[in-house]
C-alpha positions, 0 to 999 in steps of 0.5 A, spaced: 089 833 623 086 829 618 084 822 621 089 818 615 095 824 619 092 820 625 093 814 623 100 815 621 102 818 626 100 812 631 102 806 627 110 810 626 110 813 633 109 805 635 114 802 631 120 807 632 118 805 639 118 798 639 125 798 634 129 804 640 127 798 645 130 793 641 136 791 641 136 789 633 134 795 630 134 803 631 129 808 630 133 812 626 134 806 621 127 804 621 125 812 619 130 810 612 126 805 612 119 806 613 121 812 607 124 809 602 119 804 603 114 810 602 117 814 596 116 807 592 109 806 594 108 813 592 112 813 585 107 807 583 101 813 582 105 818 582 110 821 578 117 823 581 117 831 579 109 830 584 113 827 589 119 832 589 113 837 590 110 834 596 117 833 599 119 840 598 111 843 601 113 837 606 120 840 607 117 847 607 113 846 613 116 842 618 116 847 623 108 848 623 105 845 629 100 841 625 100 839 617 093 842 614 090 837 609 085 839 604 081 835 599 078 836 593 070 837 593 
């Protein structure tokens, strides 16, 4: 797993933890949240028919054990 996957990894398992212990937030509600926040960010750089195409890869792929990120040399 990349290090940019790790980091994300870490900072969204921490929130979801703390909003399930909360007894003001969910969880589940955080995720919509913390997606749509995403896909607004993303939009800024990113055309929505890109966008698409990294949610349906993502999508795709969710039953893989971990997501293979390559770059561009």
């Amino acid at each position: 797993m990349s290090g940019e996957y790790q980091a994300a990894e870490t900072l969204i398992s921490n929130a979801l933890s703390e909003a399930d212990a909360s007894d003001h937030s969910s969880a589940d509600a955080l995720s919509q949240a913390i997606l749509g926040v995403l896909l607004q960010k993303m939009a800024q750089s990113r055309g929505i028919n890109d966008l698409k195409s990294f949610i349906d890869f993502q999508l795709e792929h969710l039953d893989t054990e971990e997501i293979v990120v390559t770059r561009g040399c």
